[in-house]
C-alpha positions as CSV (number, residue, x, y, z in Angstrom):
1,X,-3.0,6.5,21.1
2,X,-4.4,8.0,17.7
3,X,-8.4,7.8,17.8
4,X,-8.8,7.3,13.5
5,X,-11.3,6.1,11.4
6,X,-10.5,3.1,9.0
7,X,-7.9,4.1,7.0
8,X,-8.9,2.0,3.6
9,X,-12.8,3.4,4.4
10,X,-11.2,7.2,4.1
11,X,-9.8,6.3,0.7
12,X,-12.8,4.9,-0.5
13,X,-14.8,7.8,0.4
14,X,-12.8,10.0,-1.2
15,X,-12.7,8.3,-4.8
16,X,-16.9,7.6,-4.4
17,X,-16.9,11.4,-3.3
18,X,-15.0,12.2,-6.4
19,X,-16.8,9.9,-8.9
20,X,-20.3,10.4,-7.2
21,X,-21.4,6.7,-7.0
22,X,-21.3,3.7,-6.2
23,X,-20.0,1.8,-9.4
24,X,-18.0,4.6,-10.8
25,X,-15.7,4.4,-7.1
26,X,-16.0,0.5,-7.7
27,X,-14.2,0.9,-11.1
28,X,-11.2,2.9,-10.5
29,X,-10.9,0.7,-7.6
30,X,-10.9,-2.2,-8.6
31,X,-13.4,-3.6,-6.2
32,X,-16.8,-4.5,-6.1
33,X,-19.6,-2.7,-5.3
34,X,-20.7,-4.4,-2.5
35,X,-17.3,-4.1,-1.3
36,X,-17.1,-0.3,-1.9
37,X,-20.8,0.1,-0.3
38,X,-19.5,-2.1,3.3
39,X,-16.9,0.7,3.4
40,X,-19.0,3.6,3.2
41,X,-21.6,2.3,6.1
42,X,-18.1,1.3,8.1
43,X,-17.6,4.6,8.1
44,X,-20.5,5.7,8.5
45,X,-21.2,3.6,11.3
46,X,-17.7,5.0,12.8
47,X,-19.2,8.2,12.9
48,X,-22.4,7.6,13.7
49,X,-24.0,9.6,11.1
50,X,-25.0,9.4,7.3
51,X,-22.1,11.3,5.3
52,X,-24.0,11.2,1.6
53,X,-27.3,11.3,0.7
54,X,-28.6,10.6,-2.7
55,X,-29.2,12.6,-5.7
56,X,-31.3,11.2,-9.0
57,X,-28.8,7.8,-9.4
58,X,-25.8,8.8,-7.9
59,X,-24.6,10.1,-4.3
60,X,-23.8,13.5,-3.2
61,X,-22.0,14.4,0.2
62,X,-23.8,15.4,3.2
63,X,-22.4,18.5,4.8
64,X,-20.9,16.2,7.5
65,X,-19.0,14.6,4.9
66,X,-17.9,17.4,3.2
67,X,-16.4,18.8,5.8
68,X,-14.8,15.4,6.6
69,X,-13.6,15.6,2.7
70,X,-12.3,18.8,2.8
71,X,-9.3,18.1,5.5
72,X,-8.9,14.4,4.6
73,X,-7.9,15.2,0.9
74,X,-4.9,17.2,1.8
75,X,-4.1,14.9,4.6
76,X,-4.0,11.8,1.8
77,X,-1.9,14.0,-0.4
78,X,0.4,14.8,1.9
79,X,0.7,10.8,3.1
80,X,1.4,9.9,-0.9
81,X,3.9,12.7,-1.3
82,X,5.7,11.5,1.6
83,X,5.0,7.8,0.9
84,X,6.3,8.4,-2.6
85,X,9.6,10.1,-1.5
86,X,10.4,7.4,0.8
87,X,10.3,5.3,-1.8
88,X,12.4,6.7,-4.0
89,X,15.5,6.5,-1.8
90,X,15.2,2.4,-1.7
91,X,17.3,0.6,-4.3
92,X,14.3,-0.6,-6.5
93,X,15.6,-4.3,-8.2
94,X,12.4,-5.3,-9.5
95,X,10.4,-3.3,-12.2
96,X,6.5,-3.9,-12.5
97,X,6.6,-2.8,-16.5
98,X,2.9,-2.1,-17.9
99,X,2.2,-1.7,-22.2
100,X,-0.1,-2.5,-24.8
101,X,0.0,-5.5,-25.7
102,X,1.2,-5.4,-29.2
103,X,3.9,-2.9,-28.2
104,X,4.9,-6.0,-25.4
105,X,4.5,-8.6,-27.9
106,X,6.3,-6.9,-30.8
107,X,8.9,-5.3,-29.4
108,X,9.1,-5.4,-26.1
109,X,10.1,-8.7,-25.7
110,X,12.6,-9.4,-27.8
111,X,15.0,-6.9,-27.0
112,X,14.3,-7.5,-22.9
113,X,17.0,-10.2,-23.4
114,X,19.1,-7.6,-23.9
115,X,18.2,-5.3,-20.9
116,X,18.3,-8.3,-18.9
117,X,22.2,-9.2,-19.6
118,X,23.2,-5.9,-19.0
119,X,21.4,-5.5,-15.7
120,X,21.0,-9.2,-13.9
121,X,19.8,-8.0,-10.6
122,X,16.9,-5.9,-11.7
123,X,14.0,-8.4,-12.0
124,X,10.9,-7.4,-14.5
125,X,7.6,-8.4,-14.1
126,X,5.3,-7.5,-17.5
127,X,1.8,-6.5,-17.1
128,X,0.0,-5.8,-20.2
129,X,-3.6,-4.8,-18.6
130,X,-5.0,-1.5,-19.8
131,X,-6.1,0.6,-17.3
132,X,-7.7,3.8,-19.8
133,X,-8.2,6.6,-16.6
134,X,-4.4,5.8,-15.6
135,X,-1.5,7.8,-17.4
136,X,0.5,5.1,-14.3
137,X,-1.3,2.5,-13.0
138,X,-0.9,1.1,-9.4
139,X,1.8,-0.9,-8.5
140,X,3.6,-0.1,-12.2
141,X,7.1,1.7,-11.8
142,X,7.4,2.0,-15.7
143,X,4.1,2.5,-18.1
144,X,4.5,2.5,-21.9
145,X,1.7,4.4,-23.2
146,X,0.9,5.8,-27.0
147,X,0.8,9.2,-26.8
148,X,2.6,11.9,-24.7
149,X,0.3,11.6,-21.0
150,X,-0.1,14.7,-19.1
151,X,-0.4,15.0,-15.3
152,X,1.4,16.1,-12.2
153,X,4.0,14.6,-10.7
154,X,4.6,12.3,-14.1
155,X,7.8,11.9,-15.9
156,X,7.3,11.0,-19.5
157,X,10.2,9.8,-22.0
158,X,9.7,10.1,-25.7
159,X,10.9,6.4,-27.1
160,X,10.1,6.5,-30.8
161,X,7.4,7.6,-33.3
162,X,5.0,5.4,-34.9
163,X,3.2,5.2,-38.3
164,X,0.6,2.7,-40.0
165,X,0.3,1.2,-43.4
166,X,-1.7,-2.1,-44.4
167,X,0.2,-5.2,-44.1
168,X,-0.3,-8.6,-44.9
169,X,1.2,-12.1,-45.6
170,X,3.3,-12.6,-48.6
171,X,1.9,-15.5,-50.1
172,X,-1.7,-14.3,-49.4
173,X,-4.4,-15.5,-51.8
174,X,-5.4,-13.0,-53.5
175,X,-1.7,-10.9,-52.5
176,X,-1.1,-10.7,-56.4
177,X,-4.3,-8.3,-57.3
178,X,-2.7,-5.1,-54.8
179,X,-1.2,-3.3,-57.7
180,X,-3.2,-0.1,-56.5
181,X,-5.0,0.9,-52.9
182,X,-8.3,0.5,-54.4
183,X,-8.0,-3.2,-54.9
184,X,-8.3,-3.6,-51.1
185,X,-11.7,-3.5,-52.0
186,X,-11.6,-7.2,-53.1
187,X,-10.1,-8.6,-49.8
188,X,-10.8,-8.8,-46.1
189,X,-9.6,-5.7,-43.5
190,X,-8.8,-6.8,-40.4
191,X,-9.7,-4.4,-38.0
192,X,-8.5,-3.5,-34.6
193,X,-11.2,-2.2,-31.9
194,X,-9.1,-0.4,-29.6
195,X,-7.4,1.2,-32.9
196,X,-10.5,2.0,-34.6
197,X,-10.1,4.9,-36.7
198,X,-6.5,3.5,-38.3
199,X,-8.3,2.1,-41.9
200,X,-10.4,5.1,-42.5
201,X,-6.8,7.8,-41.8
202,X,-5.6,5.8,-44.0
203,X,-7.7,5.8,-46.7
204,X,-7.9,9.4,-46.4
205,X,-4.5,10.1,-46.8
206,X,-4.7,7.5,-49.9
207,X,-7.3,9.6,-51.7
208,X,-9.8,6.9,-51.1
209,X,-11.7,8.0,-48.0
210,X,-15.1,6.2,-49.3
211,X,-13.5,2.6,-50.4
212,X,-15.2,-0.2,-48.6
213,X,-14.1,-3.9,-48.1
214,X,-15.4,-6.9,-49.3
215,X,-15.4,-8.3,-46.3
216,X,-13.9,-7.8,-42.7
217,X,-13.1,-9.3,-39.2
218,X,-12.5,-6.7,-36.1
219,X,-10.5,-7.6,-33.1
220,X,-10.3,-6.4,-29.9
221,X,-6.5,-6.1,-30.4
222,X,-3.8,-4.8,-33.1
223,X,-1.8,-7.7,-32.0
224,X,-4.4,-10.4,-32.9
225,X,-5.1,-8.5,-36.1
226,X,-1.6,-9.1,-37.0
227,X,-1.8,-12.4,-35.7
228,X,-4.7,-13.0,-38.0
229,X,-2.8,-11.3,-41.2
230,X,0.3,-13.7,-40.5
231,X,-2.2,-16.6,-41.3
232,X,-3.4,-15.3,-44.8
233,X,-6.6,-14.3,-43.1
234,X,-6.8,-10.5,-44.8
235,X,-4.8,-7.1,-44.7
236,X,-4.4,-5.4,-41.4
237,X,-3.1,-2.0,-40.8
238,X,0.0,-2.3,-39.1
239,X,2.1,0.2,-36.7
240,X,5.0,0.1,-38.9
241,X,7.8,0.6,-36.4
242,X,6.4,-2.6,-34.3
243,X,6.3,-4.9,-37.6
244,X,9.6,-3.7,-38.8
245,X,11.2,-7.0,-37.9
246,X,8.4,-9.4,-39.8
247,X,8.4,-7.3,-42.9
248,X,12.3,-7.3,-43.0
249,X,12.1,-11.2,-42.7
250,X,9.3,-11.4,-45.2
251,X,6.6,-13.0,-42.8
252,X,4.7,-9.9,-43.5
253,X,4.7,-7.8,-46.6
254,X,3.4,-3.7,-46.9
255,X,2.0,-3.6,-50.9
256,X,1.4,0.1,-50.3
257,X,4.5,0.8,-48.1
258,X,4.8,4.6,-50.0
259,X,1.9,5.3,-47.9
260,X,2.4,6.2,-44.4
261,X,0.2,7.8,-42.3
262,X,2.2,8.9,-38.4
263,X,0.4,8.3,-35.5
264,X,1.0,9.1,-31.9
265,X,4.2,7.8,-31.2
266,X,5.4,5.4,-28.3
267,X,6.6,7.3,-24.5
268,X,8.2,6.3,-21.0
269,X,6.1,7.3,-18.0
270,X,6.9,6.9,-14.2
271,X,6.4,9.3,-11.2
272,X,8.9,12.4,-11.2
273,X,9.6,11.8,-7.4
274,X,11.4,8.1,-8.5
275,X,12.6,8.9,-12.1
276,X,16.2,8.4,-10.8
277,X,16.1,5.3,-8.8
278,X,18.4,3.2,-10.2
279,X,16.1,0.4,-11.9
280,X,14.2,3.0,-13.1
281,X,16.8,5.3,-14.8
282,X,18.6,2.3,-16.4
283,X,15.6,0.8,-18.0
284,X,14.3,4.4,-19.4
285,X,17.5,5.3,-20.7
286,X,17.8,1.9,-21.9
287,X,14.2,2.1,-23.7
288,X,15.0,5.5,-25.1
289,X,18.4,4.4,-26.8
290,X,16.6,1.1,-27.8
291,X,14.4,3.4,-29.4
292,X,16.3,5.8,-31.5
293,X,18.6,3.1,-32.6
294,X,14.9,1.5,-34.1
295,X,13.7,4.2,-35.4
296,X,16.7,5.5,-36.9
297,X,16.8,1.8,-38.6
298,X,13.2,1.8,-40.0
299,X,13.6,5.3,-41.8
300,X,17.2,3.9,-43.1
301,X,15.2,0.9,-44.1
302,X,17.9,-1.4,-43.1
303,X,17.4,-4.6,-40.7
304,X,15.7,-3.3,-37.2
């Protein structure tokens, strides 16, 4: 029998060696600290010995562990690689789909309808958490991501592109005095947190990099800026391709839509090593030629 030391210590050891603390190893983990810290002295205890020692507010190894490091790392690698492979050879029927949330609210989700009819044994399980350090989080087959990702051993799939431009409710008070971009300056901007530099490129590329609002409300999310906008609450700058359906049907209105600014577009990701298992291929291809047939719709400017 196999003498080994906790196998979910090791890979806690490795991510607190990599991060260099306590908190940081907690984070990517998803765990506590305590948690994270009865792992290390587990370990620790399992060897007897002290594998880091500290270093100003963080932890650095201890030769012991070093040493430990160095042949567990390729050890781990190889066990993902050859977890990952086995993996791909199993008929996947349920996707774990992960994507911003506006992309999931906006378009997502009314067109998975339509994925769903033409593949009824492939369940889908959404997931709309943001995990920033991940190009693929755990447990997600499929990530939808703004912006091209780059890392190894990740396939990424070009959907569609994306631009902004403000957007509002028709019947707006208030709606009637946005003749020119500088008469934003008399109503409220709804802003976006996790999109925070949207207003001021646009601006820019309106010639009016210095205009300030009379008033504003920021939100952690596009989505509840839009959400905000669809109740006469101000202007918020919209991704154009995602509102394409509520400006075609009037529940939102673009006063300035002449003025686009493109911004990182919208892209597939999975691992390379399951790119074609079945579930997998049929809902990127399905996403890409969702996509095209959007995009090609919004530049026509006929109904999405």
């Amino acid at each position: 029998m196999r003498r080994l030391p906790p196998n979910s210590a090791l890979r806690v050891l490795e991510v607190v060696a990599r991060e260099g603390g306590i908190s940081a190893a907690a984070e990517q983990l998803g765990m506590t600290a305590g948690a994270v810290s009865k792992q290390v002295l587990k370990l620790e205890a399992w060897f007897g010995q002290s594998l880091f020692h500290r270093a100003g507010r963080g932890l650095q190894l201890a030769q012991v562990g070093a040493d430990l490091l160095r042949e567990l790392t390729p050890a781990l690698d190889r066990i993902e690689l050859a977890s990952g492979r086995a993996e791909a050879g199993r008929a996947t029927d349920r996707l774990c789909i992960t994507a911003p949330p506006t992309f999931m609210t906006y378009w997502l989700i009314p067109r998975l309808g339509q994925f769903q009819q033409s593949h009824p044994g492939i369940g889908i399980q959404l997931d709309n958490r943001r995990d920033q350090s991940r190009a693929l989080p755990e447990q997600a087959d499929v990530a939808i991501r703004r912006g091209a990702p780059d890392g190894p051993g990740l396939s990424v799939t070009a959907i569609m592109p994306e631009a902004i431009t403000p957007a509002c409710r028709p019947d707006m008070p208030g709606v009637e005095t946005l003749r020119h971009p500088r008469d934003l300056a008399g109503v409220t901007w709804l802003m976006a947190a996790m999109r925070p530099h949207d207003w001021q490129d646009w601006l820019a590329a309106a010639g009016l990099p210095t205009l300030e609002p009379a008033r504003s409300l920021t939100f952690d999310h596009t989505y509840l800026a839009l959400g905000a906008a669809a109740d006469s609450l101000g202007v918020a700058m919209a991704p154009l391709y995602l509102v394409a359906h509520e400006l075609h049907a009037s529940r939102l209105t673009a006063p300035f839509h002449d003025i686009t600014v493109p911004t990182a577009g919208y892209f597939a990701v999975c691992e390379t090593m399951r790119e074609d298992a079945p579930a997998i291929r049929a809902f990127r291809e399905w996403l890409t030629m969702q996509g095209a047939e959007h995009a090609a719709a919004v530049a026509a400017g006929t109904r999405p």
